[in-house]
C-alpha positions in Angstrom: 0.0 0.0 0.0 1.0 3.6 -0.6 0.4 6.6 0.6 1.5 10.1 -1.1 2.0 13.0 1.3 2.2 16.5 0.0 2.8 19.4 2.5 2.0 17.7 5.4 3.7 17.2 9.0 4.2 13.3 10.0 5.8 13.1 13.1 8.5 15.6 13.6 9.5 15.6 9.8 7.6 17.8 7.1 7.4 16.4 4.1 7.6 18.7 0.6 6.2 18.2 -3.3 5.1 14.6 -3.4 6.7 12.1 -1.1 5.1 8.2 -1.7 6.3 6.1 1.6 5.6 2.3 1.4 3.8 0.9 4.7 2.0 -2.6 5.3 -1.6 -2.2 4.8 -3.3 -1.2 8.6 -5.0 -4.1 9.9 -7.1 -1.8 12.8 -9.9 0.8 11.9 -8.0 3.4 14.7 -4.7 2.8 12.2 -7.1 3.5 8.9 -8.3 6.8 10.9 -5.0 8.2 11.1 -4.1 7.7 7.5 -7.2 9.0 6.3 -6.9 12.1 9.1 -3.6 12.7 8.1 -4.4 12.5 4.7 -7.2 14.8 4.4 -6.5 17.5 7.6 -6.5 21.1 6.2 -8.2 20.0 2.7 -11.7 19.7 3.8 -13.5 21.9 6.9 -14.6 18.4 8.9 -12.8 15.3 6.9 -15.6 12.7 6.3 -13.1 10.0 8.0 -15.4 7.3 9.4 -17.5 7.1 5.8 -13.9 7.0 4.0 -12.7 3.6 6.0 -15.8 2.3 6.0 -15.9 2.4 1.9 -12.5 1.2 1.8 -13.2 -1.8 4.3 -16.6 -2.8 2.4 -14.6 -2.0 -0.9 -11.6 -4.5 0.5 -14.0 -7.0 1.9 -15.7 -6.9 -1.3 -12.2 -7.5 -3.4 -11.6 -10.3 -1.4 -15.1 -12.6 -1.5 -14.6 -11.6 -5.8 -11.1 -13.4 -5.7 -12.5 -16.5 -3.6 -14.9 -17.0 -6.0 -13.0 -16.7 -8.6 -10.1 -19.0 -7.4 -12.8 -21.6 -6.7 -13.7 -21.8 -10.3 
């Protein structure tokens, strides 16, 4: 998974122009929060976190039942 950070302060480090940093893929919802936090801070007024992770995880869980079913074929 990748995640590009423009502008933004992670940690103690600011990152400038477009940075891509390669993580494992969060396993916990409070882990998906942060990203997505991070992510969008200072873009939108009040980020719409909670409905972002929850497409993700019903777009992941999705991804996965379509690859079992087609592996079973």
């Amino acid at each position: 998974m990748c995640f590009a950070l423009q502008n933004m302060y992670v940690g103690c480090i600011k990152f400038v122009h477009d940075l891509q940093i390669w993580v494992a893929e969060p396993t916990g919802r409070e882990d998906l929060c942060t990203l997505v936090l991070a992510y969008l801070q200072g873009t939108v007024p009040h980020p719409p976190v909670d409905n972002a992770v929850n497409f993700y995880q019903a777009a992941k869980t999705a991804a996965v039942r379509s690859h079992a079913c087609h592996c079973s074929l």
